[in-house]
Backbone as ProteinMPNN parsed JSONL, in Angstrom:
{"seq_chain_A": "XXXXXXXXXXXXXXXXXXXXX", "coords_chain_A": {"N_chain_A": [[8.146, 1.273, -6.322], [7.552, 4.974, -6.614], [4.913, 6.468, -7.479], [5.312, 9.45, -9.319], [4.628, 12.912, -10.998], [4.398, 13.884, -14.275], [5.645, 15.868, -14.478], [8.023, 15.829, -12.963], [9.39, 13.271, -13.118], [10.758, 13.734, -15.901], [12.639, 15.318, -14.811], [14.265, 13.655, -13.747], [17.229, 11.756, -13.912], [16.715, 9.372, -14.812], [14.079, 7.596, -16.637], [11.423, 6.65, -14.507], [8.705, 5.728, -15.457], [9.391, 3.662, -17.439], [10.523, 1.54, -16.681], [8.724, -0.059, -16.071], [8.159, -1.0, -19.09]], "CA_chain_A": [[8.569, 2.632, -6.712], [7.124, 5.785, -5.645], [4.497, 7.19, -8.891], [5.647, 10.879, -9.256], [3.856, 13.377, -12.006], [5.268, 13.779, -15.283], [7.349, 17.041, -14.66], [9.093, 15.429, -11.618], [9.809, 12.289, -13.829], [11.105, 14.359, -16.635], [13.605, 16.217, -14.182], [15.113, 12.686, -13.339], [18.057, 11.049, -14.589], [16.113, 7.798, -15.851], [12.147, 7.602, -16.565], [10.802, 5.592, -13.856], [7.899, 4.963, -16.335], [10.386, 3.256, -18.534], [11.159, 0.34, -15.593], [7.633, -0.988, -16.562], [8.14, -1.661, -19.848]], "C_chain_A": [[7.409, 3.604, -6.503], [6.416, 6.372, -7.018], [4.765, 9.052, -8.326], [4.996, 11.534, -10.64], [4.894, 13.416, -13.182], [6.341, 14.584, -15.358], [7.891, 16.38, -13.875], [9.77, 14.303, -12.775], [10.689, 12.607, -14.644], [12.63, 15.002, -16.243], [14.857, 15.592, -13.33], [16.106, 12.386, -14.097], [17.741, 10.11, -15.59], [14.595, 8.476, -15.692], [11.657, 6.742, -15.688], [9.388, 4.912, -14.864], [8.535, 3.587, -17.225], [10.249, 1.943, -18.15], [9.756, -0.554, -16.135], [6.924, -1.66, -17.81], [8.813, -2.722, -20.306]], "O_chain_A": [[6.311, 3.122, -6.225], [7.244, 6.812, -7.816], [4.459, 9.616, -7.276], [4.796, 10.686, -11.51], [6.057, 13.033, -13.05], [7.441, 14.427, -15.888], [8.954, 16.246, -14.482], [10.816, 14.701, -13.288], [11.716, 11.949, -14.48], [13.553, 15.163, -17.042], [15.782, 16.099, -12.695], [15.931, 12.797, -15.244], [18.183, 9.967, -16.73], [14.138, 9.39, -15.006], [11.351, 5.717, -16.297], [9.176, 3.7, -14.911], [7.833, 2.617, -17.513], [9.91, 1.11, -18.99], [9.901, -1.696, -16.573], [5.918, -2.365, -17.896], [8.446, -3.29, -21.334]]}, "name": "protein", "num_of_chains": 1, "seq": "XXXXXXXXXXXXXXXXXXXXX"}
């Protein structure tokens, strides 16, 4: 997966951060 900053993340559907917990 592609790291994106926190506003982009935020402006998603899901948290890609999320996937790594």
């Amino acid at each position: 997966i592609q790291v994106m900053t926190f506003k982009q993340a935020e402006t998603f559907p899901f948290n890609p951060f999320d996937i790594t917990k």
